[in-house]
Every structure is written in structure tokens, then in C-alpha cells.
N, C-alpha and C positions, 0 to 999 in steps of 0.2 A: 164369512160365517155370521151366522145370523146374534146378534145378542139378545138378550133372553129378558119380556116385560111379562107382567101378571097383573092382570086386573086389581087384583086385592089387595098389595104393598107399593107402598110411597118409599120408590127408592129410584136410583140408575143405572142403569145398563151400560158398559162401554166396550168396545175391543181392546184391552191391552198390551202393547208391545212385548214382547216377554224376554226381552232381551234387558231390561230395565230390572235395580232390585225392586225387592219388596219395598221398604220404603221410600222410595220413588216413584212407584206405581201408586202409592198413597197420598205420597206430595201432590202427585199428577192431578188425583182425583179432586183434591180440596182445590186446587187451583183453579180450573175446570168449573168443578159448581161450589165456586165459591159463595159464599153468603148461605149457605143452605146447609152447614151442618159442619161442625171444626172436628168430626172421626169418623171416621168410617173403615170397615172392615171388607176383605175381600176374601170371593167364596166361587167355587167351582163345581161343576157335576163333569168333569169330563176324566177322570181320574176311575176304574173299575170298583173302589173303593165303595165310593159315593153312591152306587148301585141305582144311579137316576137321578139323585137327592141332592141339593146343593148343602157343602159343608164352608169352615170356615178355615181359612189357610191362617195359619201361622208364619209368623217370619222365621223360624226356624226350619220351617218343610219348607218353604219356599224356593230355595237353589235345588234341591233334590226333586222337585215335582215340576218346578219350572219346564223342563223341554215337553212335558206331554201334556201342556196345558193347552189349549185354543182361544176358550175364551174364560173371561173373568165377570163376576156380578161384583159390582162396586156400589154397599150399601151404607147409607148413612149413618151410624149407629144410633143420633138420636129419634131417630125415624125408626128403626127397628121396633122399638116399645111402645109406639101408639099407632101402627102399621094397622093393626085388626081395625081401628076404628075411623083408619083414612076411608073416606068414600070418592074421594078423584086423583085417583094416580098419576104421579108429575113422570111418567118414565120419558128416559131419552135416546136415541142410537148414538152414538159418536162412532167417527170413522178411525182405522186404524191410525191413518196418520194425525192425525188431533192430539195422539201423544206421545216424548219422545223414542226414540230408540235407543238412544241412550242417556244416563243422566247427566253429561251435560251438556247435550244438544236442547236446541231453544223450542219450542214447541210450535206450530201456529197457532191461533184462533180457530177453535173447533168449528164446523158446522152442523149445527140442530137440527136436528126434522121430529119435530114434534108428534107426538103418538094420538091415539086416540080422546086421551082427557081430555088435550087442548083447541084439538080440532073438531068435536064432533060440530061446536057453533055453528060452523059453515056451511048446514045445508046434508039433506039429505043423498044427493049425489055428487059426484064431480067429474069432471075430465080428465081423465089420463091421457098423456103422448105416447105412443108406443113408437120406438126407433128401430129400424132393422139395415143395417147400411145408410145408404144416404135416402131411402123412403120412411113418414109417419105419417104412423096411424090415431085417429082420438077416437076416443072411446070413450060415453058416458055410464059410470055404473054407479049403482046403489052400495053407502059405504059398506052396508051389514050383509051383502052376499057376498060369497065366495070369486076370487077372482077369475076361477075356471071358468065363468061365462065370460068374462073379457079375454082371456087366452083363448076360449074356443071361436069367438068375434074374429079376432085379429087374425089365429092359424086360418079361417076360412079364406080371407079377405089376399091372404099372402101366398094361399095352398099351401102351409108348410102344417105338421104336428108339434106339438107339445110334450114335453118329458118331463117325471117328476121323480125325483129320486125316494119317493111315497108310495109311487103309486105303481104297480104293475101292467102293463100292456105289451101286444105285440104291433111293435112298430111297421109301420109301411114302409118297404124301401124307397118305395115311388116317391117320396114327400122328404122334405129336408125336415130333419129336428131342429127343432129351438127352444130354448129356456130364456127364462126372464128374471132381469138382473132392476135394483134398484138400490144406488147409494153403493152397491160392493154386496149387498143383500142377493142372496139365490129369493126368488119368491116359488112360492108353491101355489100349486092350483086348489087350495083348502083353507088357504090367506085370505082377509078381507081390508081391506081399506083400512079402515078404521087399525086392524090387530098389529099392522107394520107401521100406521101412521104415513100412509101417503095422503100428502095435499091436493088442492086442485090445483090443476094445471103440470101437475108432477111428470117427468119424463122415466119410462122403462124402457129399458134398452135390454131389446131383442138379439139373444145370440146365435147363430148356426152352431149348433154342436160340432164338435170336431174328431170326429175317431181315427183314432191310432189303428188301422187294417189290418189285421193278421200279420203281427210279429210274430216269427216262430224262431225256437230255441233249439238247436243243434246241439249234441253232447257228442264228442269222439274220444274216443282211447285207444291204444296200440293193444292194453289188455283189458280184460271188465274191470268197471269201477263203481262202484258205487256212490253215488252223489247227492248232496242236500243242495235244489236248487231255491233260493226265495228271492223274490221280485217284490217290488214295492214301487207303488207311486207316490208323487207328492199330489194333495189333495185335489188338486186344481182338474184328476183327472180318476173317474171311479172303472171298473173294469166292468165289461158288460159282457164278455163272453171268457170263460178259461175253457182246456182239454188238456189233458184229461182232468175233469172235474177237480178241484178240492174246495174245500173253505177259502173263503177270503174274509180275512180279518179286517177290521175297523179299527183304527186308533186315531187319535189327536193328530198324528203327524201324517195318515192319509193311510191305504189299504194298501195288504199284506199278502201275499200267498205263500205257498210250499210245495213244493213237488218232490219225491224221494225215487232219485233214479237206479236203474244201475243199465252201464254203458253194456252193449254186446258187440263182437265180431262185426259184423254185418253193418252198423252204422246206426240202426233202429236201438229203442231205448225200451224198457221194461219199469214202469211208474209202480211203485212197491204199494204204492197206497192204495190204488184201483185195482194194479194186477194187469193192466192195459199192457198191450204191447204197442209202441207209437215210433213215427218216423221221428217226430220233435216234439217240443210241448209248444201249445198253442195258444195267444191272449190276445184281446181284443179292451181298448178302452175307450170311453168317452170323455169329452171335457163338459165341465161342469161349472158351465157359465167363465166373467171373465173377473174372477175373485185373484186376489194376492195367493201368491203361491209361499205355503210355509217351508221354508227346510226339512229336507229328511229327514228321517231321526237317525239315522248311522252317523257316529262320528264323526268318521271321514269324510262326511259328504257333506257336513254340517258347517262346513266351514262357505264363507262367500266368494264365488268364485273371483280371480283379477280381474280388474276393469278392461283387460284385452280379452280376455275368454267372451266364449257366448255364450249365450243365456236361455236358452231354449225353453219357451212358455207354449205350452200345448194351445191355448186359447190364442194368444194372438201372436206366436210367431205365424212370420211371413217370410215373402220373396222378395227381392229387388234387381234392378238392374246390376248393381254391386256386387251379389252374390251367388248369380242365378247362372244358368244357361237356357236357351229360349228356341225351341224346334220344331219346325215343322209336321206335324201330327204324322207325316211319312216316314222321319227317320229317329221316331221318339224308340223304338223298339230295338234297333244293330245300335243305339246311343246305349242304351238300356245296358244291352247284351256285355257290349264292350265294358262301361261300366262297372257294372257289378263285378266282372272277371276282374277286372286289377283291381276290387276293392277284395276280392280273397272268396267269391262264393262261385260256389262248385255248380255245374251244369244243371242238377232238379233244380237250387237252390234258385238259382238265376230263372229259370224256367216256371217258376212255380212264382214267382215275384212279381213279376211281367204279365204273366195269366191272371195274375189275381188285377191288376190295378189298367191292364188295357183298357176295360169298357170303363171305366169312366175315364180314360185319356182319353178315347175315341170322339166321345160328345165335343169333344174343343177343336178347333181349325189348328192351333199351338198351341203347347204346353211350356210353360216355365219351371223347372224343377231346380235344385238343391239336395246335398245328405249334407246331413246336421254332424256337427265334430262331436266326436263318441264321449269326448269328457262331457259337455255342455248333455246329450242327451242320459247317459249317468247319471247325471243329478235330480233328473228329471225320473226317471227310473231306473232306482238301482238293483241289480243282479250281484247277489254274490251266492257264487259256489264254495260248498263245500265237499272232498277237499278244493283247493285250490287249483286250477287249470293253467295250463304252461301260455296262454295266450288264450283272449278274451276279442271278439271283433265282432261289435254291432255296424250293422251298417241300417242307417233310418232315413229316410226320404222326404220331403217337403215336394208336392206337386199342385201348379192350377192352370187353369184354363185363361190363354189369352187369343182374345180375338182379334183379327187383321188388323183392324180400328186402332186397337191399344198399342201396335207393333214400333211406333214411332217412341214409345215410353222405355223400349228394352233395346237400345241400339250397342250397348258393350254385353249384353247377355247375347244377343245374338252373335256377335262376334266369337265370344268365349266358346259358344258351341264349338265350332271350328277348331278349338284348341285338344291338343290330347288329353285324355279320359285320365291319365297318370295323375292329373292334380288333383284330384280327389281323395288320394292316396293320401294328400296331404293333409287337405281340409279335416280328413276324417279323424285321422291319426291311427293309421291301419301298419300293423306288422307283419307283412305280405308274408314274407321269409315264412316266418312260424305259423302262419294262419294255415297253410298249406302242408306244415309237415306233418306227415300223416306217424312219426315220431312220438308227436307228443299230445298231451290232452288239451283239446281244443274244445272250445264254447263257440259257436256261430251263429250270431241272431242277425234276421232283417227283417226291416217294415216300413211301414210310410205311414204319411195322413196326406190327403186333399183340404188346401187350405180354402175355407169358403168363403174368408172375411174382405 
């Protein structure tokens, strides 16, 4: 998340842990830029409240507002009162971890990247790295134009497109997306040099966006039910397609939906808010560069997972020989088949999953896949129905493409193929029993992403 500078006020920007109180987010501060001001106040716009406008938090709101905060402006107070008549603004980014998580964990030595006050000295242009895997690119540009002519440089150079969470376009499927990340910073193609404070020689590191394929949500009942279903992600990942349509909400802790069903006979669902009649509901997300993923906001899910659970990050989870199975592009499909059946999904279900993600298994000579264990992707996207469903079974997919070459890197994944398809059962934490009785009310989602990194 971006922290927030302004030409016109002599002050500093930080990301705050918000796991910290308020008087330690203030300790933090003076320690940090120390010598430059013994108070300082901290102020927020991310609050509906605030209606855009930065206010000034009290230590009193502070436990109460704390979980829907993202970021914090951390301002000097004696700078506050002669701020109109600063004419060179000292602002600074600091990174999240520059300060602690908790108070009394030790902090490191932050690292500064200097904004535009202090660098403009340096010359009217400079070199950027652009990184995209293990190839870069430089780039020279002028600090005072927009950086969309270096993104459109680099997308030519690489054939990939550019995405801005700003801007609207209809993307080519033919061309990989990418975003550009600096420091933990998303940039935008309407950013200049100068307005983030990139230096010369500075590195941007080029992401393949990563989309979550057509999860779709199954509702069943023995009788009609009527259902409140809402999905949410955590930030790290915005949603780019729903069906049937609704709003998708914004908040600090990352985007929201609703759907209001009711279950019928037949298996198909009736969406109360469109009127649609739909076999499932359907959602589609991207990721959104390779930024810290904040916690949910549900309770529940609010807590950090144990050091033996997994961790499922849309950006940069991956495969391994450790946790993979590794097969020949011939028999990715009766692997497929079998699969998904012991993981609990019914013949469209399975059919319609397979259809969707062949042609880009096809491109590969072998595929490496993995499902991700349903607690770890929960937390990643949580679903809660309402009422409550007698059993709940995501099944989610991690797949990529390996070539003959790379074959010598996955010699226990290839083995594992070989192994019965039941263990998955485990990985996943699937409750076959109940997933299948057509008894009770059942939730049934699957999906995948293709990992590009």
C-alpha cells in the first residue's frame, strides 16, 4: 500500500504495523525521525468516516478503528503550524517492516528512498532496472513524465500488457499481464519519478499477474433454502470478473461481495438480487502485485495461522518437488478425473474444471500441479454462508508448465504421480462422507490459478 506524500506539507509518510498500540506507533515514529520533531500525531483517510479527508486519531479510537486501518500519515506536530510556508517537502516512504509488530519486539534500521525534495539534484532523467524473472530491462526516462511510457517500453520489449487498478481496459488474452511493484509500492502508470521518489539506478520488479480461473460455487439442499452467500479476499488479490453480477465492496481489509440465493430441487440456484436463475455463482480474481497480504477482517480468520499450516499467498505461492505431482501432458487429464472424484466433485463439476484449464495445460510437454489445503486457501478467501451448510469443500489447484529440460528438478514429484489420487483427500482436508450426501446442505467450490513466477 502506497503511503501518501503532498507536495505542500513537511511531514512523513510511514506504513504502520497495526498490530502495535497507539503509543507505540508514536514511540516508533520519534525514534525513526528522530531529531526532527519530539510529537507527532497520527491521522487516516481509510476510515468511511473521513469521506477522502485525512483526520486525526485519538488514543482513545485507536483499539476500535485499528483493524480497518491500512495505512497511517505520521505528522510532526511542530511542522504542522509552519507546513503552509514549507517550500521543500522532506517526505519519506518507510517500509512495513521498519517498524515493530509488536511493542516489544526490536525494530531494524529502516530503509529511506528519498522522495522528490531531495532528489530532484540529480539530473533531469535517470535509469530504471526493470526485472521480470531472471531477465532486465533499463530504461531511461524524464523524472516529470508519467511512467506509462516506461511500462509501455518495457510491455513492448517483453510482449506482455500492463494493468492498473486506475485504469480501465480490455485486456488481450494473447499477452501476459503485468504490474509494477517498487519497494512493496503497487506503481501506476499516471506516477512519475519524481511523485514516488525513485532514484537512478532504482530496480522495478515486474509481476505476472496471477488469476484465480473460474472458482465456481455450488449450493445444494435436500429442500429450498435460502442463502446469504459473501466471499472476500484478502488484499493481495482484487476480483475482476463476478456472475451473477453484484457490487463488490472496498475496504481496508481487502474486497467484499454478496450474493442472496435460494437453493431449488434440481441443483441450479435462483440469485434474489438479479432474479438470474444460475447453475453456481461464478468469480474470477487477479493478484495484485507481490505486496504483504493483510489479514481478513472476520474474526475467525484473523488470527495467524501455526507455523505447520500453510500459507497460501496468491502472488507467490508455488510448486515444488515436495509438494507436487509432475505428469506427462498425456495423462494430466484420467489424473485430473480421478482426482477431483475422491476430492468430492460430481461428474459437470469435474468436467467443467478440466475444460476450463486444458488449453493452457496443453502448451506444456508436463505439468506440475498441487490443491492447496482448504484451511490455508480460507484464509485467503473467506466464504461464509448464511444459514450455515452441514459441509463446506473447496477444492483449489496450483498448476505450471514444466519442460523435459527441467525434468531432472522434480524426481519425487514424478514418483508421487504414481501414487493414489486418496492423498489429496488429506492435503486438502476434504469430508468425502458428507460432501456427497445428497442429505444435507452442501457448499461445493473449485478452481485453480496457473503459477507464472
Amino acid at each position: 500500500m502506497r503511503s501518501v506524500t503532498t507536495s505542500s506539507l513537511a511531514f512523513y509518510s510511514t506504513l504502520l504495523t497495526l498490530t502495535a498500540l497507539s503509543k507505540d506507533a508514536l514511540r516508533a515514529a520519534a525514534r525513526h525521525f528522530g531529531g526532527q520533531s519530539t510529537a507527532y500525531t497520527l491521522r487516516t483517510r481509510d476510515l468511511d468516516i473521513c469521506d477522502g479527508a485525512y483526520v486525526d486519531i485519538s488514543s482513545d479510537a485507536w483499539e476500535l478503528i485499528k483493524p480497518e486501518l491500512r495505512t497511517l500519515r505520521v505528522v510532526p506536530v511542530d511542522r504542522m503550524a509552519s507546513a503552509s510556508s514549507s517550500a521543500n517537502p522532506s517526505a519519506t516512504h518507510v517500509p512495513m517492516n521498519a517498524l515493530p509488530r509488536l511493542a516489544s519486539a526490536a525494530a531494524p534500521p529502516p530503509m529511506l528512498h528519498p522522495t522528490a525534495a531531495t532528489a530532484t539534484g540529480g539530473g533531469q532523467t535517470i535509469d530504471l532496472h526493470f526485472a521480470r524473472g531472471g531477465a532486465t530491462q533499463t530504461i531511461r526516462i524524464k523524472r516529470t513524465i508519467p511512467l506509462e511510457k516506461a511500462f509501455a517500453a518495457v510491455s513492448k520489449i517483453w510482449d506482455v500488457q500492463y494493468c492498473s487498478p486506475s485504469l480501465y481496459y480490455w485486456p488481450d488474452d494473447t499477452k501476459p499481464e503485468v504490474n509494477f511493484t517498487w519497494s512493496g509500492i503497487r506503481l501506476t502508470p499516471t506516477d512519475t519519478v519524481d511523485s514516488v521518489g525513485l532514484e537512478d539506478g532504482d530496480t522495478v520488479d515486474v509481476w505476472d499477474v496471477q488469476k484465480g480461473g473460474n472458482p465456481v460455487v455450488y449450493l445444494y439442499s435436500p429442500q429450498p433454502v435460502e442463502a446469504t452467500v459473501r466471499l472476500s479476499l484478502v488484499p493481495e488479490w482484487n476480483f475482476s470478473v463476478v456472475y451473477p453480477v453484484v457490487p463488490v465492496k472496498s475496504t481496508a481489509a481487502g474486497q467484499g461481495l454478496e450474493w442472496r440465493v435460494r437453493t431449488q430441487q434440481d441443483g441450479t440456484l435462483r440469485e434474489l438480487t438479479t432474479g438470474l436463475e444460475v447453475a453456481y455463482l461464478y468469480w474470477e480474481a487477479k493478484t495484485d502485485g507481490a505486496g504483504t497480504i493483510s489479514p481478513p477482517s472476520s474474526p475467525a480468520l484473523a488470527t495467524p495461522p501455526a507455523i505447520t499450516q500453510e500459507v497460501f499467498r496468491p502472488s507467490l505461492s508455488g510448486l515444488s518437488d515436495e509438494d507436487s505431482v509432475v505428469l506427462p501432458i498425456g495423462t494430466v487429464t484420467p489424473y485430473l478425473d480421478t482426482a477431483l472424484a475422491a476430492l468430492g466433485l460430481h461428474t459437470e463439476a469435474r468436467t467443467s474444471f478440466i475444460t476450463y484449464w486444458l488449453p493452457s495445460m496443453l502448451k506444456h510437454q508436463h505439468v506440475a500441479l498441487r490443491f492447496i489445503e482448504q484451511a490455508a486457501y480460507e484464509r485467503a478467501a473467506p466464504l461464509d454462508v448464511t444459514p450455515a451448510p452441514d459441509v463446506v469443500t473447496r477444492v483449489f489447484m496450483l498448476f505450471k508448465g514444466v519442460a523435459a529440460a527441467e525434468l531432472n528438478a522434480w524426481p519425487a514429484a514424478q514418483l508421487r504421480a504414481k501414487e493414489p489420487v486418496r492423498r489429496w483427500q488429506d492435503v486438502v482436508g476434504v469430508e468425502l462422507a458428507k460432501t456427497l450426501d445428497t442429505s444435507l446442505f452442501r457448499v461445493i467450490e473449485w478452481g485453480g490459478m496457473e503459477v507464472l513466477h
